[in-house]
N, C-alpha and C positions, 0 to 999 in steps of 0.2 A: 636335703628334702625338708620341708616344710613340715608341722607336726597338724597331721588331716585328723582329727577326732571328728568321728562323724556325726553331724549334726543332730541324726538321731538315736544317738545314742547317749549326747548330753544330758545333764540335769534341767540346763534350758528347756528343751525341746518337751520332755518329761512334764515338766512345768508345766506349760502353753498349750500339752495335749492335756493334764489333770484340768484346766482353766478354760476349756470349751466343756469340757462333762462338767465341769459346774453350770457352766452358763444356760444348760441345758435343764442341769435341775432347779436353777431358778425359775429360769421362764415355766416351767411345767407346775411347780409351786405357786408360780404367782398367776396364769392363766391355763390351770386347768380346763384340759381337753380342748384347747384350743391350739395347740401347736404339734405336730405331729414331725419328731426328726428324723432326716434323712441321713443327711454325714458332716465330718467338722474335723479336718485333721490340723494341726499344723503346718506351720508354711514358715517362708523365709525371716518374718519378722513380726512374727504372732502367729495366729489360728483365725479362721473362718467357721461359719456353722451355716449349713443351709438346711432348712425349716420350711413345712408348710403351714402356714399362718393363717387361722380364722378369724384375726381379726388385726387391725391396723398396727404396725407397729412404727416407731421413729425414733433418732437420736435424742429427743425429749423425753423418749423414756428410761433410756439410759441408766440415770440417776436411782430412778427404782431399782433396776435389775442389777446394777451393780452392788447394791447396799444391801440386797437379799445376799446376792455373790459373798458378799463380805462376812456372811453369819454363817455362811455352809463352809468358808474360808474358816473363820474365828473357830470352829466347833472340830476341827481338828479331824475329821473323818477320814480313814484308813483307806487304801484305795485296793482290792481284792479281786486278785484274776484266777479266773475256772475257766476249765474247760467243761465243754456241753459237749452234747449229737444234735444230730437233726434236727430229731424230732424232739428235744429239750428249748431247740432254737423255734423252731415254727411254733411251737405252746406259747413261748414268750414274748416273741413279737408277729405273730401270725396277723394283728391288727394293723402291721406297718407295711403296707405296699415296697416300700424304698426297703426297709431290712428283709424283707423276702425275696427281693429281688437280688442282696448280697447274699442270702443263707442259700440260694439255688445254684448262684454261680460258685461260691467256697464248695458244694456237693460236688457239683460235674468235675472240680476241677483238684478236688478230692485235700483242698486245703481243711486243716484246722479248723475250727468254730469256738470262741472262746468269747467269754464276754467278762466286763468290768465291775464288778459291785463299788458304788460310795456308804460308807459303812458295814459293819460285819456282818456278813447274810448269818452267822453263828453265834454271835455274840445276843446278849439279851439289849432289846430295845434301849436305848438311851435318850436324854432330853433333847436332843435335835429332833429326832424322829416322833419323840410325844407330844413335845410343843411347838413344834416350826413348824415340820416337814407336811402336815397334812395330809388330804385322803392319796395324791398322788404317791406316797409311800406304802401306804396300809397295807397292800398287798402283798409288799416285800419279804423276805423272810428275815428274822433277827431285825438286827440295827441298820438292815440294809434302806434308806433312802432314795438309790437309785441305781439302777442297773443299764448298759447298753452294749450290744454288739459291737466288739472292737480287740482289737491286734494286740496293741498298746503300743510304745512301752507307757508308764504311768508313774506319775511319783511316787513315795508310799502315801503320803497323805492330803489333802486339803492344803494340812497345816502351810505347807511348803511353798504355796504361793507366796511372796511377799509383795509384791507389786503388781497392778494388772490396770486395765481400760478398755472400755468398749471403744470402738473409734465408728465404725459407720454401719450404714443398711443399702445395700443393694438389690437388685436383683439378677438371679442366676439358673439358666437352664439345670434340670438335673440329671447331671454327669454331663456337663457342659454342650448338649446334646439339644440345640433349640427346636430339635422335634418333638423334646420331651417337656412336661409339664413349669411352668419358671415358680420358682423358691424365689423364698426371701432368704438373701446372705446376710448376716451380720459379722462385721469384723472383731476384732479384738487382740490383746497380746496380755503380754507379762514378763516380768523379767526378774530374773533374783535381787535385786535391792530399788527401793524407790528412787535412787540417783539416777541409774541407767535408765528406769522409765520415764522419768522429766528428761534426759536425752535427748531419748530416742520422740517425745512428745514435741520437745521444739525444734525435732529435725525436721521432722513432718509438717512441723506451721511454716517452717522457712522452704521445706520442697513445694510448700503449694503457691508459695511466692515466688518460686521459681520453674514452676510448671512452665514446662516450654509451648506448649499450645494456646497458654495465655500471652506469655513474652513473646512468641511468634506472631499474634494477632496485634498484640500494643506496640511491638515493633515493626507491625507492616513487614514481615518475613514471609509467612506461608497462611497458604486461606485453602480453606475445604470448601467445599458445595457438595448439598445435597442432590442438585441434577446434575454435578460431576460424578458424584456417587463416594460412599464410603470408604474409608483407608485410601483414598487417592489423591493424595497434596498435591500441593499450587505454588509454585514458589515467584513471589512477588519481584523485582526488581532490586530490591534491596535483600529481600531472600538469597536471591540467584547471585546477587556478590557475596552473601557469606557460603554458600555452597559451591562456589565457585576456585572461592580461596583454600578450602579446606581441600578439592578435589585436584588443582594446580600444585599445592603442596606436593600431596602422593604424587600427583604426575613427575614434578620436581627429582623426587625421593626414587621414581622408576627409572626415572635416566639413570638417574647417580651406579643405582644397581644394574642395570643392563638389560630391566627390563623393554621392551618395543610394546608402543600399542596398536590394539588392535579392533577391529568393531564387527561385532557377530548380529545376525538376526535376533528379534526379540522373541520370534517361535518357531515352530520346527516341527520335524514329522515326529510321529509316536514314535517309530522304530530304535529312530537314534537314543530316545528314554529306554525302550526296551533295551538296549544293548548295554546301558550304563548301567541298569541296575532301579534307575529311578522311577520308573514306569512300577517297578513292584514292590518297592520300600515305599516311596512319594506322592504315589498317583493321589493320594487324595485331596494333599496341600496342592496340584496343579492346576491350574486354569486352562478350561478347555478350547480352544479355538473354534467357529464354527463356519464355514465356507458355505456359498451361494452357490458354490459351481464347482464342488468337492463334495465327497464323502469322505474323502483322507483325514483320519484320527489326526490332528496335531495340536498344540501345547505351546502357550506357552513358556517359555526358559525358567525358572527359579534359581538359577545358576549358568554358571558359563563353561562350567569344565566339560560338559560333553562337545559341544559345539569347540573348544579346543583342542580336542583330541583329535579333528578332524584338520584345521590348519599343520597339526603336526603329521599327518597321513595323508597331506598332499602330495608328499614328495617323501622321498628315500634318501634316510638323513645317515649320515656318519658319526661315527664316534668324533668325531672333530670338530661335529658341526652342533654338538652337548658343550653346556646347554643351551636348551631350544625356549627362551624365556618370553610370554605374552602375555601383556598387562588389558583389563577389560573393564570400559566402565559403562556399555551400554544396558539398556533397564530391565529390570529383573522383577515376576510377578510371582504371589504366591497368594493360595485360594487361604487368608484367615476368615475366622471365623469371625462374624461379626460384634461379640461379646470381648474379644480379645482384643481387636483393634484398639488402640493409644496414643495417637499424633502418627508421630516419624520414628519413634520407638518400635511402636509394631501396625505396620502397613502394608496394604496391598501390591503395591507398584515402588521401587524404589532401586536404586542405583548403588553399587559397591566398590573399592579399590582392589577390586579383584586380579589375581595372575596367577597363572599358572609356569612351573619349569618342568622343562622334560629334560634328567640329567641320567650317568650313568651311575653306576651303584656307589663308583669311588668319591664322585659330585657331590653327595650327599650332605655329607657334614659341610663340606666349604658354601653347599648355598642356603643351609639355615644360616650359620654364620652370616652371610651376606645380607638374607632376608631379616635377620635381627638386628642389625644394625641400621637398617631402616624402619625399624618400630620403635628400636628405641630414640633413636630421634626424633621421630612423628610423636612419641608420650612424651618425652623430653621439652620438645616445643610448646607442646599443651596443659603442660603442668601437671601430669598426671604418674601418680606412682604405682607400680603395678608391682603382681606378682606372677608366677607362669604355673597354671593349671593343668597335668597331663592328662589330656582326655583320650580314657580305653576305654575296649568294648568290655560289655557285663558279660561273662560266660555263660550266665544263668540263661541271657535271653538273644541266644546268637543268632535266631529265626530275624529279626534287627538287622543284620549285615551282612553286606554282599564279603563270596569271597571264602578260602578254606582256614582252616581250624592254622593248619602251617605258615601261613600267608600274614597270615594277621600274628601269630608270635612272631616271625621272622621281623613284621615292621614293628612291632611292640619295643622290643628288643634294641634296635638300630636306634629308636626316639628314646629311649630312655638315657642310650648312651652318650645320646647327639647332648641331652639337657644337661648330664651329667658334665659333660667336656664343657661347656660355657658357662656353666659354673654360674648359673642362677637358682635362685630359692624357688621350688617348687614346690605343687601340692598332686597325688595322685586323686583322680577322679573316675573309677570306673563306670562307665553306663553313658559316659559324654561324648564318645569317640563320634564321628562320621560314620554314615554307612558305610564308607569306602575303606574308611583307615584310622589308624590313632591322630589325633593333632598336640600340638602344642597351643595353647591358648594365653594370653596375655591378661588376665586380670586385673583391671582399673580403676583406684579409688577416684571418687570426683569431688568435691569442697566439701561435700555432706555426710563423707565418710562411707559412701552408698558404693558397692562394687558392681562392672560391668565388664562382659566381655568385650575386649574391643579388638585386638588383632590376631591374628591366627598365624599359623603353619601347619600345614598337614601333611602327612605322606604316605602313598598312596601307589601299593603295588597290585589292585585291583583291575583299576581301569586301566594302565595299559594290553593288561592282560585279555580283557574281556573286549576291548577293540582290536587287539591283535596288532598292536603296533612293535615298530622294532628299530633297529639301527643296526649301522656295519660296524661289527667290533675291529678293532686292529687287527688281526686275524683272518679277518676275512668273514666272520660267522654272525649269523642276525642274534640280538641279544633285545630281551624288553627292557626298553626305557622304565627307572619309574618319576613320576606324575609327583611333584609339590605344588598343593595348594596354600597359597595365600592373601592375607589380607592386610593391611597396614591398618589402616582405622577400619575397616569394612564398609557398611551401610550408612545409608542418611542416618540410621537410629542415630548416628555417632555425633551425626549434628544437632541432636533432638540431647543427647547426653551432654555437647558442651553450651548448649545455651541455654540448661538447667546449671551446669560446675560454671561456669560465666554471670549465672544471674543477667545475661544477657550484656553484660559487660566487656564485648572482647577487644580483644588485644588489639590495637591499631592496626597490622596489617590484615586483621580480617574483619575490622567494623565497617560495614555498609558506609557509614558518613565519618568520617576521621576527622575532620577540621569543621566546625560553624564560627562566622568572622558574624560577632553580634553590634553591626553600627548602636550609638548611644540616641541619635536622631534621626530624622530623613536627611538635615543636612550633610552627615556621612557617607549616605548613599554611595557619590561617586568613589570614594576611598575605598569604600568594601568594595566594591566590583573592582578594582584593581585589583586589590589584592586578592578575591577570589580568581580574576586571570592568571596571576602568576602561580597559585596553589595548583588550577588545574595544568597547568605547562611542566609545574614540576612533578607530575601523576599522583597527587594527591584526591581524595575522592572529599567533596565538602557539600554540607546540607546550607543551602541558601535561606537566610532568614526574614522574614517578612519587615521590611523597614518601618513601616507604620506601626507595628507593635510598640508596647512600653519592655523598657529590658530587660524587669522583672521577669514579664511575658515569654521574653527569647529567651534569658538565661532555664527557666523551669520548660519549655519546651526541648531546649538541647539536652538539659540531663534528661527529661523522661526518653528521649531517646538514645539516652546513652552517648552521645556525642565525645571521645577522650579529650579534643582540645576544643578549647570557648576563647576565641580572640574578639575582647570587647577594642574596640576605636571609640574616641570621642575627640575632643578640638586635640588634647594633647598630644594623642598617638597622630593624627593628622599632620600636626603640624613640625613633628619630629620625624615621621616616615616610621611608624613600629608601631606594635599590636600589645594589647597587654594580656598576656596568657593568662588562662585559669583552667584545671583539670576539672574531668565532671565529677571527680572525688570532693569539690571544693578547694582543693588548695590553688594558694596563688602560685604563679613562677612569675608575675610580675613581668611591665615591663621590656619588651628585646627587641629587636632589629628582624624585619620579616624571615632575613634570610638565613638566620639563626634557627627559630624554629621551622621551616623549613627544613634544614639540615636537621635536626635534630627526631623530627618525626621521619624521615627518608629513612634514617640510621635504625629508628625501631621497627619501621618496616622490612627494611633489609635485613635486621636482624630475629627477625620476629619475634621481637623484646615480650615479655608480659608484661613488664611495667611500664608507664608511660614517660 
């Protein structure tokens, strides 16, 4: 097992959360009574603050606010946690709409109320607070310069930041709630030594060079429209052959395993939600369908496993006839929130390599085993190193899952031992599970060192149960099936993740245009359309280049599209019958005989080489 320190409980974490209360007492230092805070916790790779702002703010100002940061950093201040009451709380921020609205709900819900002091509310005043701090401290008591409602945990001091950066301003509903009032967000992070944050600063300059919604637009991939409407992609022609290959892949990878496909409605009655569970955990992420000639509730799918339980309760299945394995890749809706949406990361409408097994209890182990074996090929092929995440329910908050207290140890239990037996590195993750059941999850680093979820397993002795399906034991006696879910790459997100870890760069057997033959003149003309006859005969896919061009021209238009191979012709290659190869990396291979490279790009196809 992997060693899980939880994130917040690191020094990290500690850091990032002491380094928004600063950023808090800067701004409140440097535009008094102009900013009024709401909340600012940390996050995966930094902190956030959202703020109601009276007056403009931008990454131009940055520079100030950081260099205030850097004196309340320098001055070394203590970081000091009390507990309050109530009515200690409502005295102290009775002025803040947003903290009254946290001190009313910690009352009803009979939590704790503790708040933060920066400097020692006991201590006698010191020169931060005499000379910097200004009237926004006065108030305070002792050397305290700033106080806020909060949990923590905290550093002990200031001092402890070593590294830190504002990075951007957004805007953000508050408590993500676009009914409610929109904040200004600023971002920010920090990290224990300045190396890690120049890092983690040119990962960020190189992720925005490889934002896939830009690369998807400069590669003619996928396009949005506003009158198609939000989170709903478009995939281009040259789109639809990289999602295509990626989806053929899985198909590939579904025979091999024994899964059958299958193709389900994209919505359905309420009932069948009600009966899985998702009607009363999900209903809010669902999209409501509306009928002309209906009153009938229906929805549509966010998933495919209900609408599979039902191909499985077609018919009255045998222990013999375990397992019962169907692969699903028709399209899947889910109501995001419009602040949330992200390209193909996180969308409205989108597609998965979704399958379901219905086996019997002893099936178990042998079709993780099975179903692992095609994720690790699918990461394998893709370059990607992963680790496996066990995702349980939180005990704490079991109102979250369908399903009884027994049901859910029982399958707890069984996956722990299933990860145990295959003998991979895991990490426990309580609070990730499925409504329905624990999963195994795959864990993905991509070029940028960035992790993502990307394949699953689940298991799921819920929904049989609650459809009431069954099989003939050998015996003679009906027994429930249980239900694995999974996913080999999952979602389009997956295609939005490798044409960021690609840099749009992929691999021949899934580049929209693999071969461009760049004649040197018009006189070459006829040569290149030979040879592009024989590339397409032999199913190679090639971007045709405009003859009139200069080949400066051709060559800088094949690389911005990525093209892997550039076969320039001129009198020489003409008059010898060959191409002289160049990669879009720039190197030469000089030089060959058409049917050379040919063969040689088939074999990385075939192989689904990464390198060219």
């Amino acid at each position: 097992m992997k060693n899980n320190d939880k994130y917040e409980e690191s020094s990290l974490y500690k850091i990032r959360h002491t380094c928004e209360h600063v950023f808090n007492q800067a701004v409140e230092e440097l535009y008094p009574g102009k900013v009024m805070r709401a909340m600012g916790p940390p996050i995966e790779n930094g902190w956030y603050n959202d703020s109601r702002w009276d007056t403009e703010i931008s990454e131009q100002d940055f520079g100030k606010i950081e260099k205030r940061m850097q004196k309340i950093i320098s001055a070394n201040l203590p970081l000091i946690r009390k507990d309050i009451t109530a009515d200690e709380a409502k005295k102290m921020f009775g002025h803040n709409p947003f903290k009254m609205e946290f001190i009313e709900e910690y009352v009803k819900e009979g939590k704790d109320l503790t708040v933060y002091y920066t400097g020692d509310p006991e201590a006698e005043a010191g020169s931060y607070k005499r000379k910097v701090a200004g009237e926004v401290a006065a108030e305070l008591p002792g050397d305290a310069v700033f106080v806020d409602l909060c949990k923590g945990p905290h550093a002990n001091s200031t001092g402890e930041i070593k590294a830190f950066k504002l990075l951007s301003v957004a805007g953000a509903y508050w408590r993500g709630d676009e009914k409610n009032e929109m904040l200004t967000r600023v971002y920010g992070t920090a990290f224990e030594s300045k190396e890690e944050l120049d890092e983690y600063i040119n990962m960020i300059e190189e992720a925005k060079k490889r934002d896939h919604r830009k690369l998807a637009k400069d590669l003619d991939l996928i396009v949005f429209s506003d009158l198609v409407g939000a989170g709903l992609p478009m995939y281009t022609p040259r789109g639809s052959i990289l999602r295509n290959a990626v989806y053929n892949f899985s198909r590939e990878l579904n025979q091999k395993i024994g899964y059958h496909e299958v193709n389900t409605p994209n919505f359905n009655r309420a009932e069948l939600f009600k009966i899985s569970g998702h009607y009363d955990k999900y209903k809010d992420d669902m999209l409501k369908v509306i009928s002309n000639y209906s009153d009938e509730e229906m929805y549509f799918k966010p998933m495919n496993c209900p609408q599979h339980t039902q191909l499985y309760a077609s018919q009255m299945r045998s222990y013999k006839d375990l397992p019962y394995r169907v692969a699903d890749f028709s399209n899947l809706a889910r109501d995001e929130r419009p602040g949330e949406l992200h390209g193909i990361l996180r969308s409205r409408v989108f597609t998965q390599d979704d399958g379901h097994a219905f086996v019997r209890p002893d099936q178990i182990a042998d079709e993780f085993k099975n179903v692992q074996s095609a994720i690790n090929e699918a990461l394998e092929v893709y370059g990607l190193d992963y680790y496996v995440r066990l995702s349980l329910r939180d005990v704490k908050e079991k109102e979250k899952y369908l399903g009884e207290d027994e049901v859910w140890e029982k399958a707890e239990a069984k996956l722990k031992d299933l990860v145990k037996d295959l003998g991979v590195e895991y990490i426990e993750a309580p609070g990730e599970a499925a409504i329905y059941g624990p999963k195994m999850d795959f864990i993905a680093k991509d070029s940028l060192k960035r992790e993502w979820q990307i394949s699953t397993i689940q298991i799921d002795m819920n929904m049989p149960h609650r459809f009431g399906l069954k099989y003939i034991d050998q015996d003679g006696s009906e027994q429930e099936p249980v239900m694995i879910h999974r996913a080999i790459v999952g979602s389009e997100r997956f295609i939005g993740i490798i044409i960021e870890h690609f840099a749009g760069a992929f691999p021949v057997w899934m580049s929209p245009d693999q071969v461009t033959v760049l004649p040197v003149s018009e006189k070459h003309a006829e040569y290149t359309d030979a040879i592009n006859k024989k590339l397409k005969e032999a199913g190679i896919r090639i971007l045709e280049a405009e003859v009139n061009e200069t080949l400066g021209n051709k060559i800088r238009k094949a690389q911005s599209m990525k093209v892997p191979y550039m076969l320039i012709v001129g009198d020489k290659e003409k008059d010898k019958k060959t191409v002289n190869v160049r990669l879009r990396s720039g190197e030469e291979l000089g030089e060959m005989p058409l049917e050379v490279l040919i063969e040689r790009v088939k074999g990385k196809i075939e192989s689904k080489s990464l390198d060219l």
